[in-house]
C-alpha positions in Angstrom: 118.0 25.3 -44.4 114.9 25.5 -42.7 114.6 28.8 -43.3 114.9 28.1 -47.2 112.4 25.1 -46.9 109.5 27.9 -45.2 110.2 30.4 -47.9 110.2 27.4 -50.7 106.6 26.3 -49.4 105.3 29.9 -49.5 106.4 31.0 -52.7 104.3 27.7 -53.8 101.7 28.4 -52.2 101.1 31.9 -53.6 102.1 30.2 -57.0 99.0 27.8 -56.8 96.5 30.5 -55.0 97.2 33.0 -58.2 97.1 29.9 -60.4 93.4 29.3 -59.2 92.6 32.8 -58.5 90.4 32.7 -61.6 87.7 30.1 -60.3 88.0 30.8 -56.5 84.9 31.0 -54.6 83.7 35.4 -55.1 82.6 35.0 -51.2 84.3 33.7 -48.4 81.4 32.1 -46.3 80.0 29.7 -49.5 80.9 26.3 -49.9 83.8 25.3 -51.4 82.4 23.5 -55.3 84.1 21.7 -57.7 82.5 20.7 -61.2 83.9 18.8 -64.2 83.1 20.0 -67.6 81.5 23.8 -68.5 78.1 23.3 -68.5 77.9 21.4 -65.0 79.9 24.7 -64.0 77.6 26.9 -65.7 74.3 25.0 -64.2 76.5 25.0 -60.9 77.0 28.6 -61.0 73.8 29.7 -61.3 72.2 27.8 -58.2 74.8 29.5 -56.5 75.0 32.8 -58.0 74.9 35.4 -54.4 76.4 33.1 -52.9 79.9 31.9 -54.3 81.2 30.3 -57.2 82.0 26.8 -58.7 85.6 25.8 -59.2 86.2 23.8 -63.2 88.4 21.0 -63.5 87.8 20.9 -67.3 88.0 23.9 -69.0 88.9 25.7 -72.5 88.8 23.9 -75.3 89.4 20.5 -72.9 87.5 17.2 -73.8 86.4 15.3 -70.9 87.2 12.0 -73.2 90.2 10.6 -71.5 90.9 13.9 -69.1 94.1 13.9 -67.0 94.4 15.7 -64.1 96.4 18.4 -63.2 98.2 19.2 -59.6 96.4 22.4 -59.0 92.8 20.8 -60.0 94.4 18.3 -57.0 94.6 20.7 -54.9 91.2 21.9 -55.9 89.0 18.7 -55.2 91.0 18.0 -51.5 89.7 21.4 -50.5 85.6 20.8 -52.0 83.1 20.7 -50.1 80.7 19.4 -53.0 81.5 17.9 -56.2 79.0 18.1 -58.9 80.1 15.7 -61.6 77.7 13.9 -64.2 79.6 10.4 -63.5 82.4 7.8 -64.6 80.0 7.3 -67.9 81.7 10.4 -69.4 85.0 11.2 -67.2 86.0 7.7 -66.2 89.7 9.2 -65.4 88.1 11.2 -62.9 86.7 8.5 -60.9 89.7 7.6 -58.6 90.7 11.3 -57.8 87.1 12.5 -56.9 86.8 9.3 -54.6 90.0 9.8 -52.9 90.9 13.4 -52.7 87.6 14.8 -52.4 86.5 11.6 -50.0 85.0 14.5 -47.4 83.2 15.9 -49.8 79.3 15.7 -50.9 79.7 14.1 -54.1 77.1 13.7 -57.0 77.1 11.5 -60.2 74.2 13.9 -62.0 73.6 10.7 -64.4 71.6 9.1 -61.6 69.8 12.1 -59.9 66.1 12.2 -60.1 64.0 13.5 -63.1 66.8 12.5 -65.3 65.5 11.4 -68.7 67.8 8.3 -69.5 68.6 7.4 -73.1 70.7 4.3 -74.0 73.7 4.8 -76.5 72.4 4.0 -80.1 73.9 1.3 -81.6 77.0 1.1 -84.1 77.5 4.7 -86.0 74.4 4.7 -87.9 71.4 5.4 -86.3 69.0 6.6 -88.9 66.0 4.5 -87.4 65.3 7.4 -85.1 63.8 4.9 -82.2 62.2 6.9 -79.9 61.5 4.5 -77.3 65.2 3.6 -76.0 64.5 5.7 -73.5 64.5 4.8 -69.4 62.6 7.4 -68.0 63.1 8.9 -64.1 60.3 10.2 -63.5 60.2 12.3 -66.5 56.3 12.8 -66.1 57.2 15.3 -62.5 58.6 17.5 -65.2 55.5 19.5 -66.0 56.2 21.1 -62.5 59.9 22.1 -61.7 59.3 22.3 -57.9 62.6 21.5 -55.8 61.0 18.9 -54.1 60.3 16.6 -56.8 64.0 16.0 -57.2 65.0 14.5 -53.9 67.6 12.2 -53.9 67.0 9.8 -51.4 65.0 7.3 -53.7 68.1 6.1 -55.2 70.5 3.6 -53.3 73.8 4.0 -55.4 76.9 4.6 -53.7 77.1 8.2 -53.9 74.6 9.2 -52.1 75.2 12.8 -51.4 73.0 12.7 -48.4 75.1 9.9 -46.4 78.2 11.2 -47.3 77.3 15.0 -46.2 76.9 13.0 -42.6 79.7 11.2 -42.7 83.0 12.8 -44.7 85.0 10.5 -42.7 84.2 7.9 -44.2 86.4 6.5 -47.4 83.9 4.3 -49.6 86.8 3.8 -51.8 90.3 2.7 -50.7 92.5 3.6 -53.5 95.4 5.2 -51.2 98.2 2.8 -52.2 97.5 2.6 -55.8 96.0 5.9 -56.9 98.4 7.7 -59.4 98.7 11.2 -60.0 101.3 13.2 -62.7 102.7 14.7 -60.0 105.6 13.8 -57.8 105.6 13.8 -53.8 108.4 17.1 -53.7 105.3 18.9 -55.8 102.1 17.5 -53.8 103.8 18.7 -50.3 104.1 22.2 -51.7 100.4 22.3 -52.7 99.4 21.2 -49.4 101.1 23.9 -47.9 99.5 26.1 -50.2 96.0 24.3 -49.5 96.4 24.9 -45.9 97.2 27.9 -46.4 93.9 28.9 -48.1 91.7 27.7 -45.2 91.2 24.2 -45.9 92.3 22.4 -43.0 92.1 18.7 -44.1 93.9 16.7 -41.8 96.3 14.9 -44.8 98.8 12.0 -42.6 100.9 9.4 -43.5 98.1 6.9 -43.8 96.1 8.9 -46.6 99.2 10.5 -48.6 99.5 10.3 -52.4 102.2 8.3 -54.1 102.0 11.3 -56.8 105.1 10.3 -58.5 105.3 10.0 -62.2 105.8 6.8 -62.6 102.8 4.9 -60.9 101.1 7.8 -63.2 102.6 6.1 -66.3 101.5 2.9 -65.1 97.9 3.9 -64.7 98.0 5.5 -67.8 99.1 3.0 -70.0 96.5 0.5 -68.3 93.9 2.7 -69.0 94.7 2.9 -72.6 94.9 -0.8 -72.8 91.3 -0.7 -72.6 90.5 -0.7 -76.2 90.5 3.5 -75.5 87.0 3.2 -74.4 87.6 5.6 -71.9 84.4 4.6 -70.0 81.9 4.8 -73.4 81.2 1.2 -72.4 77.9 1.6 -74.8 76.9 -2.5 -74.4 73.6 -1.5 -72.4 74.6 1.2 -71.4 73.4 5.2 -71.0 73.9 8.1 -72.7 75.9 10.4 -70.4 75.3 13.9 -72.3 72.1 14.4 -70.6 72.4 18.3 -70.0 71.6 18.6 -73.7 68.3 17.5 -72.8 66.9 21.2 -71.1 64.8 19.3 -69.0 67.3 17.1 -67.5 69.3 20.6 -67.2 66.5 21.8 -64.7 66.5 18.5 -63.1 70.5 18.8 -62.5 69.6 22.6 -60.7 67.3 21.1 -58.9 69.4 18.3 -57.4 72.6 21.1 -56.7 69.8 23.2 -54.8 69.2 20.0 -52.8 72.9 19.0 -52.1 74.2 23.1 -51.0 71.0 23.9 -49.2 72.4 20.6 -47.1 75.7 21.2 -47.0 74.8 25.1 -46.6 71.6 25.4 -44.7 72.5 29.3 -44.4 71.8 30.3 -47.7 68.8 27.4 -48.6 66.8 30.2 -49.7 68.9 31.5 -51.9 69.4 28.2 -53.7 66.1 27.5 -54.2 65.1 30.8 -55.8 68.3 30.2 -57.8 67.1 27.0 -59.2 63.2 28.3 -59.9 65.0 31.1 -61.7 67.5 29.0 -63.7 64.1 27.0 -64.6 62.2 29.4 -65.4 64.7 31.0 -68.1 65.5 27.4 -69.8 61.7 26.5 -69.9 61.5 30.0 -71.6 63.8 28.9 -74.2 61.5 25.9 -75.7 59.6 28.3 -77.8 62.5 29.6 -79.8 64.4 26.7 -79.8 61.9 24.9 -81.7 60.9 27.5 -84.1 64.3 27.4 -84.7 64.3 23.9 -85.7 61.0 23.6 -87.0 61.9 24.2 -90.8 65.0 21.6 -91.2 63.4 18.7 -89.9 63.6 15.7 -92.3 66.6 17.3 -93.0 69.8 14.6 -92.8 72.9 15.3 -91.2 76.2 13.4 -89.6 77.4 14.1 -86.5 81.2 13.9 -85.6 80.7 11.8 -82.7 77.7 10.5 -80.9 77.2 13.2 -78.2 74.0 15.0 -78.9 71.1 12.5 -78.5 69.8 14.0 -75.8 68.6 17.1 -77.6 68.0 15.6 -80.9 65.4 13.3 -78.9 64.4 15.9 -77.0 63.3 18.3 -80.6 62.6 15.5 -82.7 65.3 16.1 -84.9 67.9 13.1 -85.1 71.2 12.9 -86.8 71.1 9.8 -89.6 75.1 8.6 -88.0 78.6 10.0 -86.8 81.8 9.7 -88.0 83.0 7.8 -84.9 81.1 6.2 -82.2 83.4 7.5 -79.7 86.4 11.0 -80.0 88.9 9.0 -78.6 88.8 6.1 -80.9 89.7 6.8 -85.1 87.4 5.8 -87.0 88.9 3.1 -89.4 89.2 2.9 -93.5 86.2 1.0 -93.7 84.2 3.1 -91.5 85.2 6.3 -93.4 84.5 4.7 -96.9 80.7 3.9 -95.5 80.2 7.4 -94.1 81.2 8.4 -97.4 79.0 6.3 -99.3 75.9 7.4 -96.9 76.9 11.2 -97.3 76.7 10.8 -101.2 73.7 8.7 -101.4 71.0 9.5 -98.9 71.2 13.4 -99.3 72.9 14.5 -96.3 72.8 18.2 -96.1 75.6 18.7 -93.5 78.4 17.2 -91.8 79.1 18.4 -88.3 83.0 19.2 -86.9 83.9 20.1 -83.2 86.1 22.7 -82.5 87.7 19.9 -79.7 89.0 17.6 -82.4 90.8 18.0 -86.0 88.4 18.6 -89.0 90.6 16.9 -91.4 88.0 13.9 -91.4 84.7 15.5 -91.2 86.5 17.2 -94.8 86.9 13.6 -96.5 84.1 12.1 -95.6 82.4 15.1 -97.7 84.2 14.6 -100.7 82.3 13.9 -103.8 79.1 15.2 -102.3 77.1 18.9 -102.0 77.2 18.6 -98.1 78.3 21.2 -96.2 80.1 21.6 -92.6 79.1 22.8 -89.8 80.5 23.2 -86.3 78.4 21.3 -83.0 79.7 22.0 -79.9 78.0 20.0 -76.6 80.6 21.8 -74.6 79.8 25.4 -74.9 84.1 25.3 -76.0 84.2 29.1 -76.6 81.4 30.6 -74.6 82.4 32.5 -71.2 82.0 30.4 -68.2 79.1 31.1 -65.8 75.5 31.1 -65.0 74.6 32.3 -68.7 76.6 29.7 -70.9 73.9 27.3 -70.4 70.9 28.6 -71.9 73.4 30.5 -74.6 74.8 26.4 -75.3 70.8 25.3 -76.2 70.3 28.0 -78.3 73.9 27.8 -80.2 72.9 24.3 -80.8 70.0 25.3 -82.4 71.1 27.5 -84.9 74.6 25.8 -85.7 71.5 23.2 -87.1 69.1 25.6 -88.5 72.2 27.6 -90.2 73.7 24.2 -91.4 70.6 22.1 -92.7 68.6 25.1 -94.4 68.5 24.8 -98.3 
């Protein structure tokens, strides 16, 4: 029986390692990084390119909107190191797991970093006003000079401040042990650990800090959580924008602050980082000048977006969508809501109507009818570009000229 039990454990544990063999670390000696959604990874991945690579938790054509966790991305944030993630704004499901499995870790919400350029949500779905000035800005004005030390962290007293918990991992700022619920039972959590330990990650896991991972306390969770209006964290009432890596400068502000959190965590291979993050903001300052020729021609030009997630570059170009079909993915957009879309589309000229390749087009198809607009495809995500240092920069400029391509006459 015991015999059995051993063999049970290993073949799980070589079950998860090929499972995650994908987004393990390429060298041994680098940290152990988990990001959320593919362009953190891809900013993530280029700080640390020599070095090692980020771990994704949401991948493919995944929408952090409402994002469930699965056992083997578990198994991935009790073995980080550092998690990069922008913040409960846009993944609130992800708040309890980071906090308690990856407790030990460095953790940073990117939304609060410095240099960020903040904008609040825009009101309601139509937001043809184009207000320029709902802006919060942190210490946008260092931006003319991408040097690494413009972007410490220290100035800002929020409670994940990566520095403080680098010093002290033991420390659990959030004590959600007895009712933190994962869809996974005990039986399948016990055969990851082995399979954790296994891979080097020696996290010291006893009675007092195990999971209840059973299915049930999962369910519960869940259907609380969709109680909740399914705001899934777009709490917009005063609120901020959390798609801020549109913006390319808050994209150079986000490499900044990783440079700052590995070369802390991994004074080794500070050098490295910090070249890594010059370079990274050297080749998206580089981009500008293309970008807006690109967009240059179609400005003036109306257009509907699917859902409210790309204000940080339309501010950032001067090109602003006139609405979106629904303030939010998660929540459908009701008759009424539809019918006025409809009655915009028709009567204010809107060229284009923009899909995402996350969510069903069937809408974005009657809100067009009875009108010459076309539809194009938007995609903040980067959905189906290759993961890694280059799907950044190759994001910007697809956003670019899915707009140009769409809005030309």
């Amino acid at each position: 029986m015991q015999n059995a039990r051993k063999l049970r454990l290993a073949l799980a544990a070589s079950t998860v390692l090929a499972g995650s063999a994908l987004s393990a670390p390429a060298f041994a000696d680098g940290p152990n990084v988990v990001t959320t959604i593919k362009p953190v990874h891809s900013i993530a991945a280029a700080v640390m390119e020599g070095v090692g690579t980020p771990h994704i938790l949401i991948d493919g054509a995944a929408s952090p909107h409402g994002f469930a966790l699965k056992p083997s991305q578990a198994f991935l944030l009790e073995g980080a190191d550092v998690v990069f993630w922008v913040g409960p704004e846009l993944t609130s499901s992800l708040e309890k797991p980071i906090s308690s499995m990856a407790d030990k870790a460095a953790r940073v919400e990117l939304l609060d970093v410095e240099g960020i350029e903040q904008l609040k949500w825009r009101e309601g779905d139509q937001f043809d006003s184009h207000d320029h000035g709902d802006h919060d800005d942190h210490g946008h004005d260092d931006h003319a000079d991408h040097g690494h030390d413009d972007h410490a962290h220290d100035d800002h007293d929020h409670d994940h401040d990566k520095t403080a918990e680098k010093h002290d991992h033991g420390h659990d700022d959030h004590d959600h042990d007895k009712d933190h619920a994962h869809d996974h039972d005990k039986h399948e959590h016990e055969e990851e650990h082995a399979a954790h330990d296994d891979h080097g990650h020696d996290h010291d896991h006893d009675k007092e800090h195990a999971h209840d991972h059973d299915e049930h306390a999962h369910e519960e969770e869940h259907a609380e959580h969709d109680d909740h209006g399914h705001d899934h964290g777009h709490d917009h009432a005063g609120g901020n924008d959390p798609h801020i890596w549109l913006n390319p400068e808050n994209g150079i502000a986000i490499a900044n602050a990783m440079a700052t959190t590995l070369s802390e965590v991994d004074p080794a291979n500070t050098d490295t980082y910090q070249a890594n993050a010059k370079a990274f903001a050297e080749k998206v300052s580089g981009l500008e000048a293309e970008i807006s020729a690109k967009l240059e021609p179609v400005k003036g030009q109306k257009f509907i977006v699917f859902h409210d997630a790309y204000h940080h570059f339309e501010h950032h170009y001067g090109i602003e969508a006139s609405g979106a079909i629904t303030v939010t993915p998660e929540a459908l957009a009701s008759a009424e809501q539809v019918a006025e879309i409809q009655s915009r589309v028709r009567d204010q000229n809107v060229v284009c109507v923009f899909q995402e390749p996350q969510f069903d087009s069937k809408l974005v198809n009657v809100v067009i009818e009875g009108s010459d607009a076309k539809v194009g495809v938007l995609d903040p995500l980067g959905t189906e570009l290759a993961n890694g240092p280059d799907l950044y920069p190759a994001l910007l400029t697809s956003l670019a000229g899915s707009l140009a391509d769409c809005l030309k006459s």
